[in-house]
C-alpha positions as CSV (number, residue, x, y, z in Angstrom):
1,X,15.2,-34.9,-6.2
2,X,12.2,-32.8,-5.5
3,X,9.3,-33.1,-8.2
4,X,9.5,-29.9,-9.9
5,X,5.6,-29.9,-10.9
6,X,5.7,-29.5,-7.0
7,X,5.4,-25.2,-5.9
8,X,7.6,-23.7,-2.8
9,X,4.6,-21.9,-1.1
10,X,5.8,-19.2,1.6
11,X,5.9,-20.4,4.9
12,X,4.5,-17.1,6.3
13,X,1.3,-17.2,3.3
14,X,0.8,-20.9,5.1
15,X,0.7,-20.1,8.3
16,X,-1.8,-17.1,7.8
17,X,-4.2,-19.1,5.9
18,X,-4.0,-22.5,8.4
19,X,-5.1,-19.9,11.3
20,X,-8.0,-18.2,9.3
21,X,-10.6,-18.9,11.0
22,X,-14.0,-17.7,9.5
23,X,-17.4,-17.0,11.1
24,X,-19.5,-19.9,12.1
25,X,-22.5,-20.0,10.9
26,X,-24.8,-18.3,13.3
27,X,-22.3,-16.8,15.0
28,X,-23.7,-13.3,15.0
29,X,-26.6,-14.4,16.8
30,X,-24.4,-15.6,20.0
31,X,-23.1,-12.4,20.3
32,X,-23.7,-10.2,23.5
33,X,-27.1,-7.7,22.5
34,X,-25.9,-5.5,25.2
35,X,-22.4,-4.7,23.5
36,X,-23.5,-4.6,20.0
37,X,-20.5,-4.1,17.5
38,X,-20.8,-0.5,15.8
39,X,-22.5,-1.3,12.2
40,X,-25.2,-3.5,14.5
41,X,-27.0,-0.5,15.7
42,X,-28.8,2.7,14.1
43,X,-26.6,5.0,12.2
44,X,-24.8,7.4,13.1
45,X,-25.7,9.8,9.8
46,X,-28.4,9.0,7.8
47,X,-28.6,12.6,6.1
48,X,-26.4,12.8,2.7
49,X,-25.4,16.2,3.2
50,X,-24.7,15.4,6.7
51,X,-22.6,12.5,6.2
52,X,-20.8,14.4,3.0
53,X,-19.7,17.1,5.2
54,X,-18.7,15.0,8.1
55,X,-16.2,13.2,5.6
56,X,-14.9,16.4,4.0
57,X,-14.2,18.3,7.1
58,X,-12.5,15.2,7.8
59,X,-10.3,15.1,5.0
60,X,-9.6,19.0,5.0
61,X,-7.4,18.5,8.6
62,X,-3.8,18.8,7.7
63,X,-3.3,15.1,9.6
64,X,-5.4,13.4,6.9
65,X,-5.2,15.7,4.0
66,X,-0.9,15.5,3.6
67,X,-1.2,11.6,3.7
68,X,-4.0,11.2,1.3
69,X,-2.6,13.6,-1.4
70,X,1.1,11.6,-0.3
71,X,-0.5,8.7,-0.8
72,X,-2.5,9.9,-4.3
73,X,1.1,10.9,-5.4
74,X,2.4,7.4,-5.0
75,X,-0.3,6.0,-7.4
76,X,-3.1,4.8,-5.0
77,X,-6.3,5.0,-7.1
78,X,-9.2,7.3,-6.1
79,X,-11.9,4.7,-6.0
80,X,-9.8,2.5,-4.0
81,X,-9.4,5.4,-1.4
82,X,-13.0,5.9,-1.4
83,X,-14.0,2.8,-1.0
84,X,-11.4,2.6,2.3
85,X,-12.8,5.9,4.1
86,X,-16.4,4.5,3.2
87,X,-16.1,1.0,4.3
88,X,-14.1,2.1,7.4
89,X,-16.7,4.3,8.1
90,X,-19.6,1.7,7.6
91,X,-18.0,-0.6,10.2
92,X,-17.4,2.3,12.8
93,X,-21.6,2.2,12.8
94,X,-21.2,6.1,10.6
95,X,-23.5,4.9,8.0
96,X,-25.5,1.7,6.3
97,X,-25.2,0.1,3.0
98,X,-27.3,2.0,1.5
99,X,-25.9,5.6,2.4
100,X,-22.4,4.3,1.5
101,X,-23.7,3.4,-1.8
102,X,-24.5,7.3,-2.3
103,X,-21.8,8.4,-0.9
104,X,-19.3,6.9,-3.4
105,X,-19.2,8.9,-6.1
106,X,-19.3,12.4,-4.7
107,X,-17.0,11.7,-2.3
108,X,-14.9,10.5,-5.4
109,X,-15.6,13.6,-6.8
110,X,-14.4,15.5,-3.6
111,X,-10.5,13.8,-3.4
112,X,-10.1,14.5,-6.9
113,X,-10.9,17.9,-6.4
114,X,-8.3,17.8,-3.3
115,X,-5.3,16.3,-5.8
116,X,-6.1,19.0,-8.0
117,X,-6.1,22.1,-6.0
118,X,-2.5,20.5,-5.2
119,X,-2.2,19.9,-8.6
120,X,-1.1,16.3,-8.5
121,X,-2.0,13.7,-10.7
122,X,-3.9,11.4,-9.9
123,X,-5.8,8.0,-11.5
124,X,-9.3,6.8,-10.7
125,X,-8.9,3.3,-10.5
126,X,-6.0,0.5,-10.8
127,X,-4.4,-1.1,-13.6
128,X,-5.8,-4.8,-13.8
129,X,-2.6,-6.1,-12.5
130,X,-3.7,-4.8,-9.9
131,X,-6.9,-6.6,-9.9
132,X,-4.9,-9.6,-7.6
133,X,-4.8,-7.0,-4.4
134,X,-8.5,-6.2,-4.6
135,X,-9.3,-8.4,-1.2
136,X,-6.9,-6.6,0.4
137,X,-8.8,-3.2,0.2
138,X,-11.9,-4.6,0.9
139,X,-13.6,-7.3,2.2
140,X,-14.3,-10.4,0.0
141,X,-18.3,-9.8,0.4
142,X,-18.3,-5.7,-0.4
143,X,-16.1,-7.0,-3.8
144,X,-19.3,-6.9,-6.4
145,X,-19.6,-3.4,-5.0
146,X,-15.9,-2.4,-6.0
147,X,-16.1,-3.8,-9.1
148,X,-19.4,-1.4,-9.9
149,X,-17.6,1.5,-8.6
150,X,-14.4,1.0,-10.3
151,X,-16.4,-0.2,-13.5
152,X,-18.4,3.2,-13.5
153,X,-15.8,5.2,-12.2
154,X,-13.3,3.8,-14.8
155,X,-15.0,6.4,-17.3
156,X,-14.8,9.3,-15.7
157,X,-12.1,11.4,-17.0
158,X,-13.1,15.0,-14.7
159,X,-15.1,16.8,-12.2
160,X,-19.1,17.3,-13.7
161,X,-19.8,21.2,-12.8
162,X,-22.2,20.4,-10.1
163,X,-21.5,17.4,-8.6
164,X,-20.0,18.7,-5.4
165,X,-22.0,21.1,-3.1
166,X,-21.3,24.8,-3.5
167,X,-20.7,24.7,0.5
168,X,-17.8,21.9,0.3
169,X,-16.4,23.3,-3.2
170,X,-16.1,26.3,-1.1
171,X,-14.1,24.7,2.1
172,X,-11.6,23.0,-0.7
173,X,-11.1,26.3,-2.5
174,X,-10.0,28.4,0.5
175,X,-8.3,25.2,2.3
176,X,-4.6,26.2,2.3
177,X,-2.0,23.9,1.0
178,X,1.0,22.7,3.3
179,X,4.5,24.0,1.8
180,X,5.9,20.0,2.1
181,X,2.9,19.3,-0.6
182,X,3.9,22.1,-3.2
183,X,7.3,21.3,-3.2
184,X,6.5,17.9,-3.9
185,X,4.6,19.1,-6.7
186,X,7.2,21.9,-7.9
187,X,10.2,18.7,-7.9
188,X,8.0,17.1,-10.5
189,X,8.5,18.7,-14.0
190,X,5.5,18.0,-16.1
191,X,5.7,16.9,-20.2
192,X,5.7,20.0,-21.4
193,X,8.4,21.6,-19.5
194,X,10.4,18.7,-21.0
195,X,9.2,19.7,-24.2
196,X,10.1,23.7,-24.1
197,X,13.3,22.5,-22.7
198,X,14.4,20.4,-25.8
199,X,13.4,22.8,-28.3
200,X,15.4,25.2,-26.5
């Protein structure tokens, strides 16, 4: 009879973690210097603005924009999003540390306004359930910096007048929203409908 102090661990959860294979120390300094990897060499933005407007053009192309509000619909939190497009774009060589750091909250600022010119709902950051999946959305070592974000971000409640450029508040304003999105949003009766139809 098997000890039942003893756990049933998935096989597939085993496998993955008997093949992780971490760095070795030193290891970057083996590499090839004539094929650095992306976020080895300069930047490729190293101007705010620059880098700000890169991402929001970005986001504005139907391709990206009907996923991201999909996926802001389904109850992915902004900060987690940012932090995705940011990281991404720091290992692609886009930016460094530091400009990431700058980028986060107005960039924040920027989906929200996207989910509400749909007029989804959205939430800034996860429940603490959800605290478990945090590794999964970013690397182990950028985790101290999620926590800040979320921690900061956790407070923020709406968009402070100002905090996204006239220019890109301009670009969101006349972007035009695909039909499949407004339906989505039209399906979904909000409280108060629910209310006027009870007291009628």
């Amino acid at each position: 009879m098997a000890n039942p102090s003893q756990r049933k661990y998935d096989d597939k959860g085993v496998e993955a973690f008997a093949n992780h294979r971490p760095p070795i120390p030193g290891q970057s300094l083996t590499s090839n210097p004539d094929e650095p990897r992306p976020f080895e060499g300069p930047p490729e933005f190293t101007n705010f603005r620059e880098a700000l407007n890169s991402i929001t053009a970005e986001l504005l192309k139907e391709e990206a924009y009907v996923p991201l509000i999909e996926a802001i619909g389904d109850g992915m939190p902004i900060a987690d999003i940012t932090l995705q497009i940011l990281y991404s774009g720091f290992r692609d060589g886009k930016w460094n540390p530091d400009l990431l750091m700058l980028l986060v909250e107005p960039l924040m600022f920027v989906i929200m306004a996207l989910a509400e010119k749909t007029g989804i709902e959205y939430r800034m950051t996860g429940d603490e359930e959800d605290d478990e999946d945090e590794d999964s959305i970013v690397e182990g070592r950028t985790k101290n910096m999620a926590d800040l974000v979320k921690q900061k971000m956790s407070q923020t409640t709406s968009i402070p007048k100002g905090a996204i450029p006239a220019e890109i508040e301009q670009q969101i304003e006349d972007v035009e929203v695909p039909p499949s999105l407004l339906e989505k949003t039209e399906q979904q009766p909000t409280t108060e409908e629910n209310l006027l139809g009870r007291t009628e």
